[in-house]
Every structure is written in structure tokens, then in C-alpha cells.
C-alpha positions as CSV (number, residue, x, y, z in Angstrom):
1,X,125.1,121.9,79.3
2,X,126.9,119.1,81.6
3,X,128.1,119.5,85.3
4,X,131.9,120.5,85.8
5,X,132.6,118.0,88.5
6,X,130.5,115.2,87.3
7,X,129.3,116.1,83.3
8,X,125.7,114.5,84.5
9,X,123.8,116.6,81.6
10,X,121.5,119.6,82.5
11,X,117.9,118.4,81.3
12,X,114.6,117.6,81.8
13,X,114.2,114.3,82.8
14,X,111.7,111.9,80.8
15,X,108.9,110.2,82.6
16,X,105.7,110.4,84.2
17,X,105.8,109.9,87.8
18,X,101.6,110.0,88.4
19,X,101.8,107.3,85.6
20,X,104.4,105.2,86.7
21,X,103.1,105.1,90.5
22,X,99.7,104.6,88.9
23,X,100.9,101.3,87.5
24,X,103.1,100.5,90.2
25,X,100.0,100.8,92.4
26,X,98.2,98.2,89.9
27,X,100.6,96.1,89.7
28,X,100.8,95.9,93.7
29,X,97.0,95.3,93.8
30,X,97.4,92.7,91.8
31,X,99.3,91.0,93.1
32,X,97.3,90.7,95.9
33,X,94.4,89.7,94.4
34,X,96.6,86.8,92.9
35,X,97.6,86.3,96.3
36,X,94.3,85.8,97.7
37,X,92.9,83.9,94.5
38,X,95.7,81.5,94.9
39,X,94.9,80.8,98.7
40,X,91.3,79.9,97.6
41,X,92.7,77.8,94.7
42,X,94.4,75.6,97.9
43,X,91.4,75.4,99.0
44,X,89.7,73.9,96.2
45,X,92.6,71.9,96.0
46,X,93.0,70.6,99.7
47,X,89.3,69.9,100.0
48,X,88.2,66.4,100.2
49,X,85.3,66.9,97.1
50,X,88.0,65.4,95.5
51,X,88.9,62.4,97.7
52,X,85.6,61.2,97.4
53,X,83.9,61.9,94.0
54,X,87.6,61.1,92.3
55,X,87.8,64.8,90.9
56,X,91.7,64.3,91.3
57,X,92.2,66.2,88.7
58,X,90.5,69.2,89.6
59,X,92.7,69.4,92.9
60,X,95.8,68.7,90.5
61,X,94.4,71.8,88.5
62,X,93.9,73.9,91.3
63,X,97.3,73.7,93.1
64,X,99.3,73.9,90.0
65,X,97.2,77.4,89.4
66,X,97.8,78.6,92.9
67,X,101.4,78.1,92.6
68,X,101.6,80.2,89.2
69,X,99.2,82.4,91.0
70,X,101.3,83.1,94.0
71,X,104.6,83.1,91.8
72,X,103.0,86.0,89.7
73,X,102.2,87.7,92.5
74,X,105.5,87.6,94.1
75,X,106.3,89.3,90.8
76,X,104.0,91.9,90.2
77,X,104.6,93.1,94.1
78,X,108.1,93.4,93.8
79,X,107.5,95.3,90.4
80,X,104.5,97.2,91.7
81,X,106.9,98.7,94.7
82,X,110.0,99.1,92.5
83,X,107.8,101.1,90.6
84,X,106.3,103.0,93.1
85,X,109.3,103.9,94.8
86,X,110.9,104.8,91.5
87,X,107.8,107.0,90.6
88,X,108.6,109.5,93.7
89,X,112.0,109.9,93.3
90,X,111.6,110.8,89.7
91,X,108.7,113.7,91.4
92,X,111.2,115.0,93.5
93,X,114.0,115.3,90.7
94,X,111.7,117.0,88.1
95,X,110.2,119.1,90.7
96,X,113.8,120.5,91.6
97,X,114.5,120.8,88.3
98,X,111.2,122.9,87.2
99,X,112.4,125.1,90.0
100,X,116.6,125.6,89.9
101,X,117.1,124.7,86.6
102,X,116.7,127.7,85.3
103,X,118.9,129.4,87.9
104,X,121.8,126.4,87.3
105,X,121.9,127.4,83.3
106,X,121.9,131.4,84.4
107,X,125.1,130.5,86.9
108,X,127.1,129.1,84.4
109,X,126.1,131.7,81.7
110,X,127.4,134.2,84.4
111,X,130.5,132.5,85.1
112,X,131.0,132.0,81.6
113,X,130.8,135.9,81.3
114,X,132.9,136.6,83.9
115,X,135.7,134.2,82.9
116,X,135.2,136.1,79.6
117,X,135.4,139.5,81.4
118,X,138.3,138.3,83.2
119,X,140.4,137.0,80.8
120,X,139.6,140.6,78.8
121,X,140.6,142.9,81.8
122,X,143.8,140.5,82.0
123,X,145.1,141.3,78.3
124,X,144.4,144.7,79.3
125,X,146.2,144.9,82.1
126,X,149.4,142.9,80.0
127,X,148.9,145.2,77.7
128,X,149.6,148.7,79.9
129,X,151.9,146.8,81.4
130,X,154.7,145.7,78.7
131,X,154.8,147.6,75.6
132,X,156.1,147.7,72.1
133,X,159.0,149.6,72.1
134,X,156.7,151.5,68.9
135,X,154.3,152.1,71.7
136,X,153.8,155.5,73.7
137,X,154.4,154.9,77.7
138,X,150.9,154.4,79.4
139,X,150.0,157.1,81.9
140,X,150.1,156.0,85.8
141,X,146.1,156.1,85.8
142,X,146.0,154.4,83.0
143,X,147.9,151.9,84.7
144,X,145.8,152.0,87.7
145,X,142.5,151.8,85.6
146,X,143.5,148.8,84.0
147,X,144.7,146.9,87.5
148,X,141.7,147.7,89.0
149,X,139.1,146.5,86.2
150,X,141.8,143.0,86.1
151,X,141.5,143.0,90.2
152,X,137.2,143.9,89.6
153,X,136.9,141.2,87.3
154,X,138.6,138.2,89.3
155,X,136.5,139.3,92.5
156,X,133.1,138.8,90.0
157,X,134.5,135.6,88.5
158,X,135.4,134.7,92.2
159,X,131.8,135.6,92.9
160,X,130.3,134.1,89.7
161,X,132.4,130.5,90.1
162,X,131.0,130.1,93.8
163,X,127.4,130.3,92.7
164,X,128.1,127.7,89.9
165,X,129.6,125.8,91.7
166,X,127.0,125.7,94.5
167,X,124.4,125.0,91.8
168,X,125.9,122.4,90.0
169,X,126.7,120.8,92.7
170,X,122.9,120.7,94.1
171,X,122.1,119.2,90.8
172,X,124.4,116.9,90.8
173,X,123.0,115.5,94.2
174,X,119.7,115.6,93.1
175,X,120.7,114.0,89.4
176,X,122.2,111.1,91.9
177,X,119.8,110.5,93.4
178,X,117.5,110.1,90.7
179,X,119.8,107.6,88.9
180,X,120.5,105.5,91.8
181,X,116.5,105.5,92.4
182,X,116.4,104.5,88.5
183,X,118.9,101.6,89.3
184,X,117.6,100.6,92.4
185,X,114.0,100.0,90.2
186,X,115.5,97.8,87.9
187,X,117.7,95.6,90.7
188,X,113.9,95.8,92.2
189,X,112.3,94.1,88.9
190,X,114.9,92.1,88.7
191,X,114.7,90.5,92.3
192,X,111.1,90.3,91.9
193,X,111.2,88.1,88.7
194,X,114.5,85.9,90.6
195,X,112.2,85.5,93.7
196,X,109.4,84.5,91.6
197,X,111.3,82.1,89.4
198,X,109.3,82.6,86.8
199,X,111.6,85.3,84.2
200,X,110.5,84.2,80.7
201,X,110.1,88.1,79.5
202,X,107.3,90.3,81.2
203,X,104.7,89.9,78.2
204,X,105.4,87.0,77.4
205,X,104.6,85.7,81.4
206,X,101.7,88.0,80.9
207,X,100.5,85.8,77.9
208,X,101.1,82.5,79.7
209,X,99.2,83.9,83.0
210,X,96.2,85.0,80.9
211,X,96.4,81.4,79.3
212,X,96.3,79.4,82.6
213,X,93.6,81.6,84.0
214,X,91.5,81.2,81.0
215,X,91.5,77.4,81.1
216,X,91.0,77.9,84.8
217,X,88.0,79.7,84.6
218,X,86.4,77.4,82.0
219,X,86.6,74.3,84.3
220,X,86.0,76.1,87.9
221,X,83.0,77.4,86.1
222,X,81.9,73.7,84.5
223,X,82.5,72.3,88.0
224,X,80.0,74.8,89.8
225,X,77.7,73.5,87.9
226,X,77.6,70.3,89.7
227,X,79.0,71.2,93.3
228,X,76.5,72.9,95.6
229,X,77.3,74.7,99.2
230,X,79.5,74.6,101.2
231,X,81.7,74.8,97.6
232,X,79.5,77.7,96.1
233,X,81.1,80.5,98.0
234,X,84.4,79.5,97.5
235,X,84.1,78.3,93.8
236,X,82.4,81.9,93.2
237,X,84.9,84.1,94.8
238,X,88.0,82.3,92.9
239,X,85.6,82.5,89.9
240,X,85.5,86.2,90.4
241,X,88.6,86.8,91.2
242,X,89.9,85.2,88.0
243,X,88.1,87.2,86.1
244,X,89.1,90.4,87.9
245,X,93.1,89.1,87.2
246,X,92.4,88.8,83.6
247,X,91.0,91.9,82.9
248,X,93.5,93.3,85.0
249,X,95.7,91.8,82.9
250,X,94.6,92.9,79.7
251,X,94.1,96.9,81.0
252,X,98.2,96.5,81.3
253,X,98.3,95.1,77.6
254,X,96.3,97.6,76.1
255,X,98.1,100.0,78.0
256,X,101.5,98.9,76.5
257,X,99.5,98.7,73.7
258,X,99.4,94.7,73.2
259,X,96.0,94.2,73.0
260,X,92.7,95.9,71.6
261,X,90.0,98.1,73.1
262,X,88.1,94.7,72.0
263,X,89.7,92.5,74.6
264,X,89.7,94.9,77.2
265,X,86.2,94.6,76.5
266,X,86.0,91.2,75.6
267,X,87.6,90.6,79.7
268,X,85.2,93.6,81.4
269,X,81.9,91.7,79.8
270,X,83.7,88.2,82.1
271,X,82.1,90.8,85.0
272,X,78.6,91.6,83.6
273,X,77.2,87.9,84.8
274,X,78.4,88.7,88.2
275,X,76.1,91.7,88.4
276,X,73.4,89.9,86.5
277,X,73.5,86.8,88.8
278,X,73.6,89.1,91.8
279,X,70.3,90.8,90.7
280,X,68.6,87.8,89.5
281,X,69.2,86.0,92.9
282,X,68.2,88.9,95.0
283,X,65.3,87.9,97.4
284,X,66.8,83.9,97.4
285,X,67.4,82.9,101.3
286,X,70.9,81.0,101.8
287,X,70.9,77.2,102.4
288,X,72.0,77.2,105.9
289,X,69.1,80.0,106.6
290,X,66.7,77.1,104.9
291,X,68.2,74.6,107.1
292,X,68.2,76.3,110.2
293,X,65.0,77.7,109.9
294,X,63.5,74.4,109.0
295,X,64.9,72.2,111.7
296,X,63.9,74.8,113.7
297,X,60.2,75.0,112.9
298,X,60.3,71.1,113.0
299,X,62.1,71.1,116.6
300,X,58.9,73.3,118.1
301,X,56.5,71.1,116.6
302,X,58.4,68.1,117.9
303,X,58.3,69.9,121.3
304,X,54.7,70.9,121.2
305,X,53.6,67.5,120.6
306,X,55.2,66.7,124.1
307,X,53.1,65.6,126.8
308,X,52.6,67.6,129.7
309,X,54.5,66.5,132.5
310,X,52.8,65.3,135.7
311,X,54.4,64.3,138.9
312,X,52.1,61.3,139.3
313,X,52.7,60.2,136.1
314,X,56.1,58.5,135.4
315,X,55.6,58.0,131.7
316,X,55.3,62.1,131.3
317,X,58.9,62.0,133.6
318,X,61.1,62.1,130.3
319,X,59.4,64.8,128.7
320,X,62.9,67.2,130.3
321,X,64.9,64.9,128.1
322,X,62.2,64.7,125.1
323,X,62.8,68.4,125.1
324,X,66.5,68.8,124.6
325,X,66.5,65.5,122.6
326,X,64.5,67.4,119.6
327,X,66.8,69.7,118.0
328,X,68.5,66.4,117.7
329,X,65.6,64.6,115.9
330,X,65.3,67.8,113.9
331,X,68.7,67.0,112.8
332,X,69.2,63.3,112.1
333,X,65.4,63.0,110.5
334,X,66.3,66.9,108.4
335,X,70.0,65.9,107.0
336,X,71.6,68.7,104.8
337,X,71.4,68.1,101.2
338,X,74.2,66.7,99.3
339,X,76.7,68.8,98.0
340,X,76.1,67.2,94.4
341,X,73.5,68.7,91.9
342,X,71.9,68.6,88.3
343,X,74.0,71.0,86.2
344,X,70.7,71.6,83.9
345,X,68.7,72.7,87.9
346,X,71.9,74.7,88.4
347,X,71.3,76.9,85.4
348,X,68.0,77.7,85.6
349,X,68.2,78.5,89.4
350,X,71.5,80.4,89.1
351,X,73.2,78.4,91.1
352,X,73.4,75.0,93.0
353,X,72.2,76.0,96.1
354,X,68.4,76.4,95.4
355,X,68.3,72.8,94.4
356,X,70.1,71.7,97.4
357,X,66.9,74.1,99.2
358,X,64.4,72.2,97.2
359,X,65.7,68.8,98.2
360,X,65.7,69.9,101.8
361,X,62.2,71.3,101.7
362,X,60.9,67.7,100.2
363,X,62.8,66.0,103.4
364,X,60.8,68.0,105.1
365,X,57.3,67.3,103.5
366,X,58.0,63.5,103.2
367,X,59.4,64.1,107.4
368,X,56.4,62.4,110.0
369,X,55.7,66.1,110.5
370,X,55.3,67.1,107.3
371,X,51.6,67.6,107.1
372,X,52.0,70.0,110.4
373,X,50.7,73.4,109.3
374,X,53.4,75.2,110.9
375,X,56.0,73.3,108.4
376,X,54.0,73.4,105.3
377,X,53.5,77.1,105.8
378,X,57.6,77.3,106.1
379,X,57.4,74.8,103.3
380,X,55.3,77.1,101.1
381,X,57.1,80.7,102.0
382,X,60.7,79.3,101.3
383,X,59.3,78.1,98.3
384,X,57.5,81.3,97.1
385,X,61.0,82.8,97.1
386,X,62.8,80.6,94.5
387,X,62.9,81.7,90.7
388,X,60.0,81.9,88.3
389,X,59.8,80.5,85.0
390,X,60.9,84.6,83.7
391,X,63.8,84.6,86.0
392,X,65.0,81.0,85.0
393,X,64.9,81.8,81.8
394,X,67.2,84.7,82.4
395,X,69.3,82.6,84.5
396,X,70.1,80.4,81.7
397,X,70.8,83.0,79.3
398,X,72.8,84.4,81.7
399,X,75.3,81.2,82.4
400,X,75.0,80.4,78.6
401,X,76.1,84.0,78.2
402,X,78.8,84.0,80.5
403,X,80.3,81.0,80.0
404,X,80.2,81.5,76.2
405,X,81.9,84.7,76.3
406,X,84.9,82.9,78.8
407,X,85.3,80.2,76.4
408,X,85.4,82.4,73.0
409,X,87.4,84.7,75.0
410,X,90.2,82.1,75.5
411,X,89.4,80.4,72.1
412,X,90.2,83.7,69.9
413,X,92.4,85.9,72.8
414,X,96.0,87.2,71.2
415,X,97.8,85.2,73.8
């Protein structure tokens, strides 16, 4: 059944809106995950690590990935909305549908019966009107009978046309609207992917994305092994959020279904070390808490060990500027650690930074107030709260683990 004025077919249309605005929604959060991923890949980039230990490479690495980062996610926004957009107009046509249609295919029917009817009181009418000259001369009511059911049945077909027309024509709006939502969704994809400069076929970018990020992962993750704070933080959070893109990713595969339930897998196990690391660390104190703690226990002992001051004696008169001067001791005499570690320390501690703790806690004990019980007992509590020999063992199981499944993952991954 088509529309009189338009022939846009009568029919349910195809498509699940909750599914489409699902993905749409995905797609959009991706993107700004990439988004922020990428921002911290500048970082990584920009930062002078690089300038200084001649890891020029690894800044090379990390702005190219940022800019396929933040092309991707120019992409996957533009689709994500397209999509989303698309999603409710396609709700609001099936909705009107589930309700009218019904009522559009019962005004035609009727129409279709009344033209029928109509056309059947007119060739009874003709025929009362002219006959054979075999034929008996109608009677006057006959007549009359006959001109009234003709006048009857163009007052219902009258009736029946204006309700079908009505109808179709609210379909026909609504029908329009849906198809101009349906092309506005593809000229939305198709912006996305020209603003983004980057249309090589959906999957197939997918594929290349997942490629980059896997290669990503596996040096970001080598070169936390030797960079300590300030660098943790960051090099963690692009390390997670990595991770997160590429099983993002490979949901949308399986979903289309390009890849198994084995490499969705495969990418949520990439997540398991987080989780591990996170409850293996628990209880650790943060480097600049170590630091500024200890400088702090060394600045009252350097302050205690002041002289009392005494108006008659000049040599105590300094003791004003003594005071102030020893958070400034504290600091030159208790530098922070370097920012370079032992990759083998780094794995059994779980990170970089309780090596750069136990450097600063042997400053302090080789410091001219190291034997000061007030900094061996900060010495000794810090101390109590690093790893045991259980926990470092777990901790390098843990890395091993992690970094095993990230390289087999990109060694045997469909892509």
C-alpha cells in the first residue's frame, strides 16, 4: 500500500532505535576518551624527559598517536551524534506508525469501498436512466431510489476520500521526516570521516586504530618501567585509557560481529592489572607525601637544635633567620629523587615510585641528622609501609601478566 500523493510505501520501518542510540552514545564516549588520551599523549610528548635522556623517539611516538587519537575521535563524535540523532527520529516514526497505521490502511480500504459503492450506484442510476428500447420504462420511485443511493454514495466517497487523504498525508509527513533524518545521518558520517581525514573504510580504520594503540601500549608500558614521578600519573592514566579505547574497540567489532567473544576477552583481561595493581599498592604513601613529610620532620629538628636567643648575646641574634632558613636546608640537603629507576625495583614494587621513596629515605639517613630519633622513626614507619617479599612477588606476576597478555594480544589480534 503506497501514498496517493507521494507512493512513500505503507510499512513498518526497520531498525532499532534503543540500539542505534546505544551505539551512537558509545561511539560519542569514545571519542572522548580518545580525546582526553590524546591530550595526555602531548604531554608525554611535549615534556622535556625526552630532551634530556634522548628518548626522541618516544616523543615522536607519542604525538604521531595523539594526532590519530584526536582524528579518530573527531570521527567517532561526528558518527556517535549522527547516530544519535538518527536513533530518535526513527522512535518518533515507528511510534506513529504502531499507532495510525492501522487507521491509514482502514482509510484507504474505506475509500476503496466507497469508490466501489459509488461507481455501483452510478451504473445503477445509468441504467434507470436510458433503457433498451427491449426494456420496460422504470417507475418514478424507481428512479428516485436509484438517484438517491448515486447522490448517498458520492457524499460517503466524499466523506471516505477526506479521511484518506488526511491520513496519508500525516504519513507522508512523518515518512519525510524520517527519510530526511536517515539522510541527514549519512551526510553526518560522512562529514565526520571528511573532518577527520582519515576515510579508509570504518573497519578497516578500526583495524589500523587497534594497531597503533597496541604498539602504543607495549612501549608506554616498557618506558614506565624506567621513568618514576612526576611521569607515573601521567604514563598510567594514558596507559589506562588505551586500554579502555581498545576494548572499546573490540565490543564494536564483536558487535558487528568482526571479532570473537575471545578478544573481547582477550582486551577486558588489558584491565584486570589495573585492579590488581590498585589492590596490591593499597597502604603505599605517594612520593611527594614522603618528601614533604620528611623535609618536614628534618626542618623541626633543624629548628630544635637552635639556640635560644638571648638579647645579651649577639651570636644567638640570627636564630630569627636560622629559623625561616630551615625549610630551606631541609630542601637543598633532602633533594627529590631522580625521575630515573631500575626497571627490575619497578616490578617488584609495582611501580617506580617506591624506589624513588627508598632513595629519599637513604638521603635522609646518610643527612647530618640522620641519626636523630625523630627521623629514623619517620625513616622506619615510611618504610614499614613498602611491599613485602609476598606482595613483590605478586607484583611481578602481575606486570609479567599484564604486559604478556598486551604483547600476545597485539602479536595474534585479527587486525
Amino acid at each position: 500500500m503506497r501514498s496517493p500523493f507521494t507512493s512513500n510505501e505503507l510499512r513498518p520501518l526497520e531498525g532499532e532505535p534503543g540500539t542505534i542510540w546505544a551505539d551512537g552514545q558509545a561511539f560519542v564516549e569514545l571519542a572522548t576518551t580518545m580525546d582526553e588520551t590524546a591530550e595526555m599523549l602531548v604531554e608525554v610528548g611535549d615534556s622535556s624527559i625526552h630532551k634530556s635522556k634522548g628518548t626522541d623517539k618516544l616523543a615522536d611516538m607519542a604525538k604521531d598517536s595523539s594526532a590519530d587519537l584526536s582524528d579518530a575521535a573527531v570521527r567517532y563524535e561526528g558518527t556517535g551524534k549522527a547516530l544519535r540523532t538518527y536513533a530518535d527520529a526513527l522512535r518518533k516514526a515507528q511510534n506513529w506508525l504502531s499507532l495510525h497505521q492501522h487507521e491509514v490502511e482502514k482509510a484507504e480500504n474505506d475509500y476503496q469501498d466507497a469508490l466501489d459503492a459509488k461507481e455501483s450506484a452510478d451504473r445503477q442510476l445509468a441504467s434507470v436512466e436510458h433503457q433498451w428500447p427491449w426494456e420496460d420504462e422504470p417507475s418514478q420511485e424507481d428512479k428516485d431510489a436509484a438517484s438517491g443511493a448515486a447522490s448517498s454514495a458520492q457524499t460517503s466517497l466524499n466523506s471516505a476520500e477526506g479521511e484518506r487523504n488526511s491520513q496519508w498525508r500525516s504519513f507522508d509527513h512523518v515518512f519525510e521526516e524520517w527519510s530526511d533524518a536517515y539522510d541527514d545521518a549519512v551526510a553526518g558520517v560522512q562529514k565526520a570521516m571528511d573532518a577527520a581525514d582519515n576515510g579508509d573504510g570504518f573497519w578497516g580504520f578500526v583495524d589500523d586504530l587497534l594497531t597503533v594503540i597496541s604498539v602504543v601500549l607495549i612501549v608506554l608500558t616498557v618506558v614506565a618501567l624506567i621513568i618514576g614521578a612526576p611521569f607515573t600519573g601521567l604514563l598510567a592514566a594514558v596507559i589506562l585509557g588505551l586500554t579502555l579505547l581498545s576494548l572499546g574497540l573490540t565490543v564494536l567489532k564483536y558487535a558487528d560481529g568482526r571479532a570473537s567473544l575471545g578478544d573481547v576477552g582477550l582486551a577486558a583481561l588489558g584491565l584486570l592489572p589495573f585492579g590488581i595493581g590498585r589492590a596490591l599498592s593499597k597502604g603505599i604513601p605517594a612520593l611527594s607525601a614522603v618528601v614533604k613529610g620528611g623535609r618536614g620532620v628534618v626542618t623541626s629538628v633543624i629548628r630544635s637544635g637552635l639556640p635560644r636567643m638571648r638579647l645579651l648575646h649577639p651570636s644567638t641574634w640570627g636564630k630569627p633567620f636560622q629559623w625561616l632558613a630551615a625549610p630551606i636546608r631541609s630542601m637543598s640537603n633532602l633533594p627529590r629523587p631522580g625521575m630515573f629507576v631500575n626497571p627490575l625495583k619497578t616490578i617488584i614494587n609495582g611501580g617506580p615510585e617506591v624506589q624513588q621513596m627508598q632513595r629519599f629515605l637513604t638521603s635522609m639517613h646518610n643527612s647530618k641528622w640522620g641519626t636523630n630519633p625523630a627521623v629514623q622513626q619517620f625513616i622506619t614507619e615510611t618504610a614499614s609501609h613498602f611491599p613485602s617479599s609476598l606482595v613483590s612477588r605478586l607484583n611481578a606476576v602481575n606486570w609479567l601478566g599484564s604486559t604478556g597478555l598486551t604483547v600476545y594480544g597485539s602479536v595474534t589480534a585479527p587486525w
